[in-house]
TORKOL-4160 file (C-alpha; in steps of 0.2 Angstrom, whole numbers, padded with zeros to 4 digits, m for minus):
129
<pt num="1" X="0029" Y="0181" Z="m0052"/>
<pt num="2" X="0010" Y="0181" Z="m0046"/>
<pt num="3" X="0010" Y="0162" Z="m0047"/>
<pt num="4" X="0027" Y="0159" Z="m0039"/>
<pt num="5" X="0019" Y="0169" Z="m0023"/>
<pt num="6" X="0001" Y="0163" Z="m0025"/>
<pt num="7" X="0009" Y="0144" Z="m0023"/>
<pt num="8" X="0020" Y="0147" Z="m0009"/>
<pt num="9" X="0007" Y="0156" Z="0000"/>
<pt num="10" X="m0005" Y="0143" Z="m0003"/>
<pt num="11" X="0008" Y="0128" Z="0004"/>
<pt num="12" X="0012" Y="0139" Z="0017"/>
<pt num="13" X="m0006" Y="0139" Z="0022"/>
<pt num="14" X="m0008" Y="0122" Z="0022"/>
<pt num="15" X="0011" Y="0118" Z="0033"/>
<pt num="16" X="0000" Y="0131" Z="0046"/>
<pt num="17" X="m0014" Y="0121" Z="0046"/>
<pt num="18" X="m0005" Y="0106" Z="0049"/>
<pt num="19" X="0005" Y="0116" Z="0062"/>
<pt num="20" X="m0012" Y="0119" Z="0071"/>
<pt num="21" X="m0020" Y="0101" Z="0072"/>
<pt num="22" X="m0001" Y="0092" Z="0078"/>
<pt num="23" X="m0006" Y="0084" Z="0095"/>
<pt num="24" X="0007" Y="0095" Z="0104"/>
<pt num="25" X="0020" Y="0081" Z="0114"/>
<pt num="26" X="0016" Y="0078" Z="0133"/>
<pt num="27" X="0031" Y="0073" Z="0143"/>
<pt num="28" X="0026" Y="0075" Z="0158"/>
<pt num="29" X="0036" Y="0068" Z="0171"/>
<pt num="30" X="0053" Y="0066" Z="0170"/>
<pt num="31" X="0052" Y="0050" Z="0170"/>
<pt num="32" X="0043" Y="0047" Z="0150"/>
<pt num="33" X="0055" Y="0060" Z="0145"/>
<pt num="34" X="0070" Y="0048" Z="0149"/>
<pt num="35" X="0060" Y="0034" Z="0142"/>
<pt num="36" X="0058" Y="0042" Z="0125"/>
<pt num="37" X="0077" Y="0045" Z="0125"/>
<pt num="38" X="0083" Y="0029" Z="0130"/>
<pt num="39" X="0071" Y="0022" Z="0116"/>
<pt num="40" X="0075" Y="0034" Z="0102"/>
<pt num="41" X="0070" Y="0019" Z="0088"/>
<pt num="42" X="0054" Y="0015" Z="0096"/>
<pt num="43" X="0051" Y="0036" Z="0095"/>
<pt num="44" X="0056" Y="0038" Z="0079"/>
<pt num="45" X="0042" Y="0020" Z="0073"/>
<pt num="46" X="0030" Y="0028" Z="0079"/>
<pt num="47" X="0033" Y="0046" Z="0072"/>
<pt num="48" X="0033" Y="0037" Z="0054"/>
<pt num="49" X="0019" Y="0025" Z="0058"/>
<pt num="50" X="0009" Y="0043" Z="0063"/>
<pt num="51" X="0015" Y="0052" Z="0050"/>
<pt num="52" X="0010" Y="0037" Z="0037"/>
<pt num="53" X="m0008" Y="0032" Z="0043"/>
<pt num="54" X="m0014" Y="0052" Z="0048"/>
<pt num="55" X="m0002" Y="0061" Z="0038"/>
<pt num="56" X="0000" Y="0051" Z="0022"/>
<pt num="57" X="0000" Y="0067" Z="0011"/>
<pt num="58" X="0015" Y="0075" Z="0023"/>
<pt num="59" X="0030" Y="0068" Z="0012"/>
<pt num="60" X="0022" Y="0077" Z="m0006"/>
<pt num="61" X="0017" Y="0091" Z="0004"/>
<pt num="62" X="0035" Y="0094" Z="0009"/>
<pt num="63" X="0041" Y="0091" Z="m0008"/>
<pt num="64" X="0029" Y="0104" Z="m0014"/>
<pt num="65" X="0036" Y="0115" Z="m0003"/>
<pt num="66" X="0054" Y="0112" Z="m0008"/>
<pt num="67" X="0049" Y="0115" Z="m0029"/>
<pt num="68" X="0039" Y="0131" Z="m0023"/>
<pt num="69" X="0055" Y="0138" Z="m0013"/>
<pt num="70" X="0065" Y="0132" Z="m0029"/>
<pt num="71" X="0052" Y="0141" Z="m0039"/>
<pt num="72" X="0050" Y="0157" Z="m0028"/>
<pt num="73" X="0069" Y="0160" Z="m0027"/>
<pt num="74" X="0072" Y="0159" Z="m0045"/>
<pt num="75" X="0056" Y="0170" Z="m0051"/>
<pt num="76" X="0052" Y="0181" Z="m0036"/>
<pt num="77" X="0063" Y="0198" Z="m0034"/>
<pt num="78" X="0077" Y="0194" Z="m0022"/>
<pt num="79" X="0070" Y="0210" Z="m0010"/>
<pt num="80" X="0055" Y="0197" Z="m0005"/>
<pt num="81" X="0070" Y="0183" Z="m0001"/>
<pt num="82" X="0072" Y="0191" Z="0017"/>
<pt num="83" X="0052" Y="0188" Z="0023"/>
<pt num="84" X="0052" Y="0172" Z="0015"/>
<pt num="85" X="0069" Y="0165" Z="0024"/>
<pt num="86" X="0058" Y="0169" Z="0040"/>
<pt num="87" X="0044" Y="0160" Z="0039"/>
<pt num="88" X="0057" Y="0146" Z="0034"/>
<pt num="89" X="0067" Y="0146" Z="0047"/>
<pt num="90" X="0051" Y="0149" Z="0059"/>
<pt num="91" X="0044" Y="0131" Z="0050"/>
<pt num="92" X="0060" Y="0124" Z="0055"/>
<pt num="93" X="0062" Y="0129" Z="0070"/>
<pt num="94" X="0045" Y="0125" Z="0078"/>
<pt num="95" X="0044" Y="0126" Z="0096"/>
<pt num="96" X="0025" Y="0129" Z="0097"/>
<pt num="97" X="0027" Y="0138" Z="0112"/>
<pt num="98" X="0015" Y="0155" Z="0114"/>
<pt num="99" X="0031" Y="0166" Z="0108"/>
<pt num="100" X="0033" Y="0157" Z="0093"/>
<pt num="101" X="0017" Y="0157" Z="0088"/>
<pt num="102" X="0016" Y="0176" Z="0089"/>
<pt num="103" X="0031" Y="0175" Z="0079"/>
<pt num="104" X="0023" Y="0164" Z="0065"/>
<pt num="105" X="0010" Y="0174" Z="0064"/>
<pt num="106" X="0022" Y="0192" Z="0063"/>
<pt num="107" X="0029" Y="0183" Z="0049"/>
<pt num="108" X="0016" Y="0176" Z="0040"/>
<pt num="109" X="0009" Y="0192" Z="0039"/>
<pt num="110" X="0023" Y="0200" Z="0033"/>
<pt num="111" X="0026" Y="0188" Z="0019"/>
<pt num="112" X="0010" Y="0193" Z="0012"/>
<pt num="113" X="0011" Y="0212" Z="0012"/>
<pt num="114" X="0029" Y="0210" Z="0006"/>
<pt num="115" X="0021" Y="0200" Z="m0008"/>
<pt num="116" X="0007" Y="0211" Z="m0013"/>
<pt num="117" X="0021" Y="0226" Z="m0012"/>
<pt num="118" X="0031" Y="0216" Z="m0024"/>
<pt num="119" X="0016" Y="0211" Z="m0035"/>
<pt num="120" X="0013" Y="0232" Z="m0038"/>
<pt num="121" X="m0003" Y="0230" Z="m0026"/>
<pt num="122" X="m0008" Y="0243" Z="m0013"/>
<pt num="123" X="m0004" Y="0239" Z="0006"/>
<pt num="124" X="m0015" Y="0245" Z="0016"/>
<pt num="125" X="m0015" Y="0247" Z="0035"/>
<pt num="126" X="m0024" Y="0233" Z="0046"/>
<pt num="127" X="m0042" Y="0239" Z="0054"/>
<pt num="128" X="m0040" Y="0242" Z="0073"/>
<pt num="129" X="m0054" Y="0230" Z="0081"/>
């Protein structure tokens, strides 16, 4: 059970990390916006050719992801299931926006004290600053 959660919270880590260094898009006239979407091929080139000369690890890091989800959802207690679906849908969903990064964050945090309350370890509360 220990290594299903260390491994998902270790790929989790690295999809924030990823999350964090992503050029965040820049349309800023109306006028590139409409040109990306009559040009939907030549976007979609040049989000592979990114993805394969800075991001050549992306593809096995989402398969990783998908065996530790298959692995978690087998071996992990089906109570955990709920915090987990969270940060999934929070991954899917990514609008980077300063709502949904306080969101990620929520539940990222969450994960990991419903994991260690799953794991049988003590939760404490967080340090006020």
């Amino acid at each position: 059970m220990r290594r299903s959660m260390t491994r998902f919270l270790a790929l989790l880590n690295r999809v924030d990390h990823l999350l964090r260094v992503e050029p965040r898009p820049r349309y800023g006239t109306v006028q590139s916006s409409r040109l990306w979407s009559a040009l939907p091929h030549l976007d979609y080139a040049l989000g592979r050719l990114n993805t394969r000369l800075l991001n050549p690890g992306l593809d096995r890091l989402v398969e990783s992801l998908y065996e530790a989800l298959a692995d978690a959802v087998v071996n992990l207690p089906s109570d955990v299931l709920p915090a987990m679906e969270t940060v999934t849908t929070l991954m899917a969903n990514s609008t980077h926006d300063a709502d949904w990064w306080r969101r990620w964050e929520e539940a990222k945090g969450n994960l990991v004290v419903v994991f260690r309350s799953a794991a049988g370890q003590s939760v404490g509360l967080p340090r006020s600053r």
